[in-house]
C-alpha positions in Angstrom: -112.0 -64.8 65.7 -109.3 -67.3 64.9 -106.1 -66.5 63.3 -103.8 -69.1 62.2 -100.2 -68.3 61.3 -99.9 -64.8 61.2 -97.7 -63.4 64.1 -98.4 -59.8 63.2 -102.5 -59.8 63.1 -101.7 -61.6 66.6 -99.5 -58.8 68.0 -101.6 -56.2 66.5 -104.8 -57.4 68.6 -102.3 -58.2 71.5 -101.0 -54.3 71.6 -104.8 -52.8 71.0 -105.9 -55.1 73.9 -108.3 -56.8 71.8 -107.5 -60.2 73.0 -109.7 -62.1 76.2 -108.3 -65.7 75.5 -105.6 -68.0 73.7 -106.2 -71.6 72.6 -102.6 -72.5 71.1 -102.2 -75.6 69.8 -98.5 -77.2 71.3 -96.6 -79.8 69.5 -94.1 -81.3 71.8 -91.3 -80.8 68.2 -88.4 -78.8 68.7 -87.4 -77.4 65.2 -85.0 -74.3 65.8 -85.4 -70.8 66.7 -88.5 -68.3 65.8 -90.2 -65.5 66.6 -91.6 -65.7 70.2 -95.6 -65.3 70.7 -95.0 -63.6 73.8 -91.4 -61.8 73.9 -89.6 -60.7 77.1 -89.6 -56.9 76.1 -93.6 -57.1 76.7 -96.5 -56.9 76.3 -97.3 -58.7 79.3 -100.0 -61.2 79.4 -101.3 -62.0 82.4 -103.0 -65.5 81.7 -104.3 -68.2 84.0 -104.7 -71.6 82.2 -108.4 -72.8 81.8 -108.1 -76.4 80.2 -105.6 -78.4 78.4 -106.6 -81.3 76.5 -104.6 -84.0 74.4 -105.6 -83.6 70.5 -103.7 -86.3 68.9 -100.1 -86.1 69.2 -100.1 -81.7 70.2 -101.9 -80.4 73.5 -104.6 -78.0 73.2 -103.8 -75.3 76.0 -107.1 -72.2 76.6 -105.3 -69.5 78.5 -107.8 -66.2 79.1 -106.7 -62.9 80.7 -107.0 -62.3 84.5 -109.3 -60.2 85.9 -107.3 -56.9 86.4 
């Protein structure tokens, strides 16, 4: 499944531990403050990075979970 732009279907997933793996798409553009992905107050990801890749100007980052 992919979901684009909506912070709350991600978190929703992210709380019923229905997420095995990220691929965020990074633009190095620093506009301001927002709403983190993955807030300090939880929950914790434990990620390791599987590839990055150059995709135009962003970076195209897979993170999946660790085995437990």
């Amino acid at each position: 499944m992919i979901v684009t732009g909506s912070l709350g279907v991600v978190r929703a997933l992210m709380a019923a531990d229905l997420v095995d793996e990220y691929r965020l798409l990074t633009f190095p553009t620093v506009l301001g403050a927002g709403r983190r992905l993955f807030p300090d107050t939880g929950p914790y990801a434990d990620l390791e990075c599987v590839s990055a890749e150059r995709a135009g100007a962003a970076v195209l980052g897979r993170y999946r979970r660790t085995a437990a």
